[in-house]
C-alpha positions as CSV (number, residue, x, y, z in Angstrom):
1,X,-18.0,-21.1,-109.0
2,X,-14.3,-20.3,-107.9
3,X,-14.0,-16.8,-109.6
4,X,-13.0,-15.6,-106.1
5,X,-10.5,-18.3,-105.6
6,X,-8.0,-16.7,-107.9
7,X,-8.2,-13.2,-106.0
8,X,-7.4,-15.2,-102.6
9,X,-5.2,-17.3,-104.0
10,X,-2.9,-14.0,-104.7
11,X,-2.9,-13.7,-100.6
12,X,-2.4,-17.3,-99.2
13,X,-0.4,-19.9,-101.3
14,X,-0.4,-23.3,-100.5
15,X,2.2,-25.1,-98.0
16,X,1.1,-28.6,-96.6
17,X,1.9,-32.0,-95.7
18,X,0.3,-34.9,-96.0
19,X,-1.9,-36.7,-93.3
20,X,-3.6,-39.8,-92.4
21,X,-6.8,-40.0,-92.4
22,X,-8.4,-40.1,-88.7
23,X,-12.0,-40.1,-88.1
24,X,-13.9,-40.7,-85.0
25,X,-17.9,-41.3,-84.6
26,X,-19.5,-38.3,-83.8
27,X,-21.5,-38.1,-80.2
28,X,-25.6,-39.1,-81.0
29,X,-27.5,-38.3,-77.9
30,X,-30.5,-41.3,-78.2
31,X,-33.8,-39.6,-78.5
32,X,-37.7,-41.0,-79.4
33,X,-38.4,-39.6,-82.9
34,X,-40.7,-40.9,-85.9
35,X,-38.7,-43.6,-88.1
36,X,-37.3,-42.3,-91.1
37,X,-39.8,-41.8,-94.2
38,X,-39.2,-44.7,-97.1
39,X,-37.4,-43.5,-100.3
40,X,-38.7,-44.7,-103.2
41,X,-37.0,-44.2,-106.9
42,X,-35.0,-40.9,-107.6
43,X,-35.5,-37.1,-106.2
44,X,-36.7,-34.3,-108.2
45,X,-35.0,-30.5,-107.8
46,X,-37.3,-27.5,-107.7
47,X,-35.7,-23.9,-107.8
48,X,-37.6,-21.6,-105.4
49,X,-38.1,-17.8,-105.2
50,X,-39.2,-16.5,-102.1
51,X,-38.7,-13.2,-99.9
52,X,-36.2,-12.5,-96.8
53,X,-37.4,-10.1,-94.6
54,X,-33.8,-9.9,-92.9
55,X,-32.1,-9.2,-96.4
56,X,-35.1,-6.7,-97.3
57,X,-35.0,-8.9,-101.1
58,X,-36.0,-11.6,-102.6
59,X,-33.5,-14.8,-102.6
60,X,-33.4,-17.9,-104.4
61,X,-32.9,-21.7,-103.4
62,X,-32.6,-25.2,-105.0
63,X,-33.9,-28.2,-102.9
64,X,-34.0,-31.4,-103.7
65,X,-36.8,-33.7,-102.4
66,X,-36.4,-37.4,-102.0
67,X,-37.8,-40.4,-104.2
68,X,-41.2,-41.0,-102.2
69,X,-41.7,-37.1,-101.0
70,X,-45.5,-36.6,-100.3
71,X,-46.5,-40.0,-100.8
72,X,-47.4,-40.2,-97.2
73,X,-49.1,-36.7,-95.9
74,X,-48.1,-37.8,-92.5
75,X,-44.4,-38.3,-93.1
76,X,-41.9,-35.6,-91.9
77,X,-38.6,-35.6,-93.3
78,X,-35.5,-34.3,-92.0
79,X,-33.8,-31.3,-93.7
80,X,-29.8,-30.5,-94.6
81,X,-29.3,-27.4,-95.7
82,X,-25.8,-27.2,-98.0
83,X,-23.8,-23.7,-98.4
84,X,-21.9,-22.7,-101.3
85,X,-18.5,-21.0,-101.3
86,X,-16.9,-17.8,-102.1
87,X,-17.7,-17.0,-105.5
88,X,-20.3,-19.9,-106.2
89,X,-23.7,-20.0,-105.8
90,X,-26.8,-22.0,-104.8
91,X,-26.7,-23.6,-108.2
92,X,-23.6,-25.0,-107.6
93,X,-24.2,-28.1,-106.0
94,X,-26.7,-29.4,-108.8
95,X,-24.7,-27.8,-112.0
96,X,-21.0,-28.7,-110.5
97,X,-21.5,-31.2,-108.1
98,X,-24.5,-33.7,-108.9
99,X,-25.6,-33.7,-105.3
100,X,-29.0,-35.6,-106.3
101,X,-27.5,-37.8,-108.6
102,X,-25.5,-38.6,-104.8
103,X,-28.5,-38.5,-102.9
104,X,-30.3,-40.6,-105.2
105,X,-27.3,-43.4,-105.0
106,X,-27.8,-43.3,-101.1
107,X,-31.4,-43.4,-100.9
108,X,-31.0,-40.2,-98.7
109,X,-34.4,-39.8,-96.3
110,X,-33.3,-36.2,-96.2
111,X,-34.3,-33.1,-97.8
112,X,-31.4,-30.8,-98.7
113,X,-32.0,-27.0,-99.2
114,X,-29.2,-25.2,-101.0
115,X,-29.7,-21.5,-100.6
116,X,-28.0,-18.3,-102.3
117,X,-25.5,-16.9,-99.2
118,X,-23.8,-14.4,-101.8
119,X,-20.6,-13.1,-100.3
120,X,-21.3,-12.9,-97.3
121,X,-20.0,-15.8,-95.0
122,X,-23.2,-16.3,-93.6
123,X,-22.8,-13.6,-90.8
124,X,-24.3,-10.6,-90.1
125,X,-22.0,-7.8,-91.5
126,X,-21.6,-5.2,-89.5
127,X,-21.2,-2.7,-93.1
128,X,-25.2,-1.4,-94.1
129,X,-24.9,-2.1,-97.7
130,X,-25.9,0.6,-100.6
131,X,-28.6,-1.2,-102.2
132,X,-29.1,1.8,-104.4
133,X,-25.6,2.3,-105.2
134,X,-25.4,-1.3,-106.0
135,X,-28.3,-2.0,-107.6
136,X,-26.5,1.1,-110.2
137,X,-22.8,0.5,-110.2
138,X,-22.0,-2.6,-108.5
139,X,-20.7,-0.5,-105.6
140,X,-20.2,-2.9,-102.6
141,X,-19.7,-6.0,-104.1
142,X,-16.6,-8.7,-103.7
143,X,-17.0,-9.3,-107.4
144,X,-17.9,-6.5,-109.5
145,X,-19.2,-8.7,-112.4
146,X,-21.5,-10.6,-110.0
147,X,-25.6,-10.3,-111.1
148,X,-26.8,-7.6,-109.3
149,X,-30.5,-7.8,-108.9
150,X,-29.7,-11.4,-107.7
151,X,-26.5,-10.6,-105.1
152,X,-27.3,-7.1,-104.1
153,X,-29.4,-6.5,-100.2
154,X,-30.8,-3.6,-98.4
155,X,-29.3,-5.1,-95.3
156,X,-26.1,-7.6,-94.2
157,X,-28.4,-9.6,-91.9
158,X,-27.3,-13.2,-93.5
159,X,-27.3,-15.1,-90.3
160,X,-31.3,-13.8,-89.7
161,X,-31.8,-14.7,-93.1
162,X,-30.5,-18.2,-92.6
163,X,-32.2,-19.0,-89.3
164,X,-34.9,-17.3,-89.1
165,X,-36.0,-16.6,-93.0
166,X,-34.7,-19.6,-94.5
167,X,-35.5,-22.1,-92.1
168,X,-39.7,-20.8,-91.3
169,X,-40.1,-20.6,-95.3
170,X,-39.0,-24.8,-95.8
171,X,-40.8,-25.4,-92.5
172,X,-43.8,-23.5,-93.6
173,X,-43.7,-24.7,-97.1
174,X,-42.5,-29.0,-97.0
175,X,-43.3,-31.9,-94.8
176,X,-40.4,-31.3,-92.3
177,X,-39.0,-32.6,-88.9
178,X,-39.3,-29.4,-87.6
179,X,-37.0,-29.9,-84.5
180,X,-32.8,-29.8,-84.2
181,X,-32.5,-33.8,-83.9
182,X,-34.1,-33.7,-87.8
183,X,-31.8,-30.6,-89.0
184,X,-28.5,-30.4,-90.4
185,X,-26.1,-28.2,-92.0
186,X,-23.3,-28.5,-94.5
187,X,-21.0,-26.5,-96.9
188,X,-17.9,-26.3,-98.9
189,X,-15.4,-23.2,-98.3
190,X,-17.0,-20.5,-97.0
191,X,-19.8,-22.3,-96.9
192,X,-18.0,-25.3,-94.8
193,X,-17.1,-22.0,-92.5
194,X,-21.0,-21.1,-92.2
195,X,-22.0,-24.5,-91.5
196,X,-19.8,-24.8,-88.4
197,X,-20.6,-21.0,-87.4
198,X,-24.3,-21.5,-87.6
199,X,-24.2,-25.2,-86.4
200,X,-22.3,-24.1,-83.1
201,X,-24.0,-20.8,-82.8
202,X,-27.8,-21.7,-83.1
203,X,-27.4,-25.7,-81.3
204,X,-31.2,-25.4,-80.7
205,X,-31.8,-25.6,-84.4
206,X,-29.1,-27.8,-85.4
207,X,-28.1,-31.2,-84.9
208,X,-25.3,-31.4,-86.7
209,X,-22.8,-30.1,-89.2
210,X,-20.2,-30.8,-91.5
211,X,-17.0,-28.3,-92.9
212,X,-15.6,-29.6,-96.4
213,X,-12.7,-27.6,-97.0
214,X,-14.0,-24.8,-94.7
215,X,-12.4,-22.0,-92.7
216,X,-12.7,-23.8,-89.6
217,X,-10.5,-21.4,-87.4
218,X,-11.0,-18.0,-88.8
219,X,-8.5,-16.6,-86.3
220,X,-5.7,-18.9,-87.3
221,X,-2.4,-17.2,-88.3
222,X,0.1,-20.1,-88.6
223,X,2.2,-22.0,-88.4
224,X,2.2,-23.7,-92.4
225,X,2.5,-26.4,-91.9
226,X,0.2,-26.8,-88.4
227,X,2.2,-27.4,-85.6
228,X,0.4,-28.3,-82.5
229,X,1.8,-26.5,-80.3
230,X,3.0,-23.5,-81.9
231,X,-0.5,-22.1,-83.0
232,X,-0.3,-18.4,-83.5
233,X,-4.0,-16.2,-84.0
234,X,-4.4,-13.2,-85.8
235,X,-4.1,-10.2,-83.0
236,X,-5.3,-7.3,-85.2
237,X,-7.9,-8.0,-87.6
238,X,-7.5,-4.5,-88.7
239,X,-3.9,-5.2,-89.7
240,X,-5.1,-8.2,-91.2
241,X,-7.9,-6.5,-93.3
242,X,-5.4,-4.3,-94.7
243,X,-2.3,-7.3,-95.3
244,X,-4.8,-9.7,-97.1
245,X,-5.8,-7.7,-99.8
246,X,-10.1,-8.2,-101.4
247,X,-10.5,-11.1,-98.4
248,X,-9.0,-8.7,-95.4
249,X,-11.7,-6.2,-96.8
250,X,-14.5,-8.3,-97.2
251,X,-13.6,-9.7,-93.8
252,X,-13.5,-6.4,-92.4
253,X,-17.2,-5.4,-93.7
254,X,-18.8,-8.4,-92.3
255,X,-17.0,-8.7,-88.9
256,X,-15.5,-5.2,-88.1
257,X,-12.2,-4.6,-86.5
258,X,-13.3,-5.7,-83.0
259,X,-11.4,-8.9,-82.0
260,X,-14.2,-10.2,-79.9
261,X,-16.9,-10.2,-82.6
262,X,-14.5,-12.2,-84.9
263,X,-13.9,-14.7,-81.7
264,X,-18.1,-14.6,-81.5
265,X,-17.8,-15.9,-85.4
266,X,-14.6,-18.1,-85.5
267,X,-15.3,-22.0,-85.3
268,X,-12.3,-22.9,-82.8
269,X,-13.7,-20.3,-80.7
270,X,-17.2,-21.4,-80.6
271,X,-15.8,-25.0,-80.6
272,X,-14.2,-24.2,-77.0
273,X,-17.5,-23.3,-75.6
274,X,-18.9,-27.1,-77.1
275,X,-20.6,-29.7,-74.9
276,X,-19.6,-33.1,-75.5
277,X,-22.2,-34.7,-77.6
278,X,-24.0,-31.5,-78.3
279,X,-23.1,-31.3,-81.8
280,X,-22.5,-34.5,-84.6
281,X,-19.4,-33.3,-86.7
282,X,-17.8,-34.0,-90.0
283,X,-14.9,-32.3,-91.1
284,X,-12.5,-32.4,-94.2
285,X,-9.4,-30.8,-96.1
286,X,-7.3,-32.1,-98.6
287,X,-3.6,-31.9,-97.5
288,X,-3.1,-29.5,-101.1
289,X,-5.2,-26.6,-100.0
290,X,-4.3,-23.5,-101.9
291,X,-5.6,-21.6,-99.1
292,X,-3.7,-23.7,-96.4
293,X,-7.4,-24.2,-95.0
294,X,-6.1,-27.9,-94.0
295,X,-3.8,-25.8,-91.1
296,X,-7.1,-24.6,-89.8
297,X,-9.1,-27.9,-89.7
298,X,-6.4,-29.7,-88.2
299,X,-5.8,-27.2,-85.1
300,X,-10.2,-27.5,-85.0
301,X,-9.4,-30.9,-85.0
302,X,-7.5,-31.2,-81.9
303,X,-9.6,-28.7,-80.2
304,X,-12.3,-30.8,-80.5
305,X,-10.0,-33.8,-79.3
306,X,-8.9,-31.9,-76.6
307,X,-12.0,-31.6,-75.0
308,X,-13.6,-35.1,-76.0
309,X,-16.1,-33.8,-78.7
310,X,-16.3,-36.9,-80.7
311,X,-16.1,-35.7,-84.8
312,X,-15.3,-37.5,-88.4
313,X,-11.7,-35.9,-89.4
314,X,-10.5,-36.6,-92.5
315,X,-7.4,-35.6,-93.7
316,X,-5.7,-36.5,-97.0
317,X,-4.5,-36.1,-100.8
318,X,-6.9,-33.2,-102.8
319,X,-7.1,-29.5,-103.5
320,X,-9.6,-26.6,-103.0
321,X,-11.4,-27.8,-105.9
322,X,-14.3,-29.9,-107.1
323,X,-12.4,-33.2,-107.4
324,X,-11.8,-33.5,-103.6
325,X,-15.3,-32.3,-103.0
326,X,-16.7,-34.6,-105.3
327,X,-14.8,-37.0,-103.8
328,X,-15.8,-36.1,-100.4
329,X,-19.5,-35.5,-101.0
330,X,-21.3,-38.9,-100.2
331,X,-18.7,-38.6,-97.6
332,X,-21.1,-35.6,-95.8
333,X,-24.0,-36.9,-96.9
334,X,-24.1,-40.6,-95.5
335,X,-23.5,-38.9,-92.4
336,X,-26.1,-37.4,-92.4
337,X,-27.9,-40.2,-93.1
338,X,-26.6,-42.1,-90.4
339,X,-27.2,-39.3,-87.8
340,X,-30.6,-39.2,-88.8
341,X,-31.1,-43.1,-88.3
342,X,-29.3,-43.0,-85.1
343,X,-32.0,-40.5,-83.6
């Protein structure tokens, strides 16, 4: 899940302090919706095959629908989709992470979708891929050994495939709440990152979002350990594709070296451009982030603050590994639940 971890952890090393936690309820605009279906026993998990146009392949998701799916043909259920990371895959949250065994435990009246994002950070790259070339040598890919018939495209369109693809074939296919109020979207690491990106990018499909351990402020430089105050951004993503080694590249092939298309991508940007109540919010970091992600979430953090955005912040003891995010995983998800109830 983390092969990717080792080659960034060669650019950023750790340097944090710890933190209380701080959390705040996040902003529920009241709205007249269908009450929530029952859940009855445990879930089941399918894993689906299906076609993205935008990607010009076929991709894979697991979904998990709730004790009590399709008992009532009128019931529509609302629908969280959860992002990998870097190096992981849509597998990841069943095999590593036991989200239905979570789900289960909370009774969750929520479908959750867990798609195969690849590499990609859930943007449109700007770099046309080599399907060809890949498809032969690996040629394009972040990891080399990655499979190749299941990570390589024809295009970089992973934002299209997400909100256009993605979302029309579980709409098309499952018993959904097929408006933002019953949609949601979550990750961990880079997937944390697309959640947020998505989430603040497409509000007319999302309702809310939560980050565990993401890249919430893609821009952010330093200071390590956060400062508020002191924040410097990167100036030069050109220079910084070239300083941070395998992640500057990647970075580079997705975004370009245009500063204002990484601003159109980065989280604190977007954040700035946030309504109150527009967006429900959950973010987390453990205060041991190897990638000093926890500098990033807290300047989000105060962002959001700063303008009145209520959000959940958490804050506290873990690394960027699966103990914090098991830790931190019913966390996400009874917010979810409790946004959904709230509508």
């Amino acid at each position: 899940m983390l092969r990717s971890t080792l080659a960034l952890a060669a650019i950023l090393t750790a340097c944090s302090t710890p933190a209380a936690p701080n959390a705040a309820a996040p902003a529920i605009a009241a709205a007249t919706t269908p009450p929530l279906p029952a859940v009855h026993g445990p879930g089941r998990v399918e894993n689906v095959r299906f076609h993205s146009d935008a990607l010009g392949v076929d991709k894979h998701y697991v979904i998990y629908l709730p004790g009590g799916y399709g008992a009532d043909p009128d019931a529509r259920w609302p629908v969280v989709y959860y992002l990998h990371g870097l190096g992981g895959s849509e597998t990841d949250w069943t095999a590593a992470l036991d989200i239905e065994t979570v789900a289960d435990r909370l009774a969750l009246p929520a479908i959750l979708v867990m798609p195969d994002g690849d590499t990609s950070f859930y943007a449109n790259g700007v770099t046309p891929p080599d399907y060809d070339a890949c498809m032969r040598d690996g040629a394009g890919l972040f990891d080399p050994r990655a499979d190749r018939a299941a990570t390589c495209a024809r295009t970089a369109q992973y934002e299209d495939y997400m909100v256009h693809d993605l979302i029309d074939q579980i709409d098309r296919t499952y018993a959904t709440r097929r408006d933002r109020a019953g949609r949601g979207i979550a990750g961990l690491s880079m997937g944390g990152y697309g959640a947020l990106m998505l989430a603040m990018r497409h509000p007319d499909l999302f309702s809310a979002a939560a980050s565990h351990s993401g890249v919430d402020a893609l821009l952010y430089l330093g200071p390590h350990p956060y400062a508020p105050g002191d924040v410097q951004l990167v100036e030069s993503p050109a220079l910084l594709g070239r300083l941070a080694g395998p992640i500057g590249a990647l970075w580079l092939s997705i975004y370009g070296a245009d500063r204002t298309r990484w601003e159109a991508y980065d989280p604190a940007f977007l954040a700035q451009k946030l309504a109150p109540g527009a967006l429900a919010l959950y973010l987390d970091c453990g205060t041991e982030d190897g990638f000093q992600l926890n500098d990033g979430a807290s300047y989000l953090h105060d962002l959001l603050t700063a303008r009145g955005i209520a959000h959940t912040f958490f804050l506290g003891p873990g690394g960027h590994d699966l103990a914090f995010w098991r830790d931190r995983l019913d966390d996400s998800l009874a917010f979810f639940a409790a946004h959904f109830a709230a509508r």
